[in-house]
N, C-alpha and C positions, 0 to 999 in steps of 0.2 A: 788642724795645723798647730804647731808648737809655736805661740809665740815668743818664745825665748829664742828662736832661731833667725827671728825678724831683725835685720840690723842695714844700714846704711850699706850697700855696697853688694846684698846677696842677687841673687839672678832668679827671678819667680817668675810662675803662669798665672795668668787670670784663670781661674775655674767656674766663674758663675760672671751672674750679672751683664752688664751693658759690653764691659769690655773683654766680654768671653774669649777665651783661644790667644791670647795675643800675652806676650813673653817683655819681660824689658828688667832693670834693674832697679832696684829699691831706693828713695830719696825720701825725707820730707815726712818721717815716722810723727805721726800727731794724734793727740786724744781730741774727739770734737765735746760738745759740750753734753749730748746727751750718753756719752761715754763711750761710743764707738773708736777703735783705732783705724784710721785711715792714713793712706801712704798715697806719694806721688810714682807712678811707674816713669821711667824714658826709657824708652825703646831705642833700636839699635840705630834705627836712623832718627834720632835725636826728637820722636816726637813725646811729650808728654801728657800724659793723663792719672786724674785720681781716682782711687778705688776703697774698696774695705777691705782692711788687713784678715778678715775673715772668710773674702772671696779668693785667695790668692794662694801657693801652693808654692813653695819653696824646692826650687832646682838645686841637686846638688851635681 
């Protein structure tokens, strides 16, 4: 994935990890401390969960 194309507002799918398969919009772009980018997804009926901007796959 291109993180230049990671921005507030884009429409991504989880591709790995815990929250596989499941689709929602980007919020909440953060570096943690041991330098991973993680992001908050919400989904379309308003549920939210966090991930790694490195599991995630950008819809266009």
């Amino acid at each position: 994935m291109d993180l230049s194309d990671l921005k507030d507002g884009v429409f991504c799918k989880v591709m790995a990890g815990t929250h596989k398969g499941k689709k929602g919009t980007v919020h909440d772009i953060r570096t943690s401390k041991s330098g991973e980018i993680t992001i908050t997804v919400k989904q379309d009926d308003g549920v939210r969960f966090k991930t790694l901007a490195r599991s995630v796959e950008i819809q266009k």
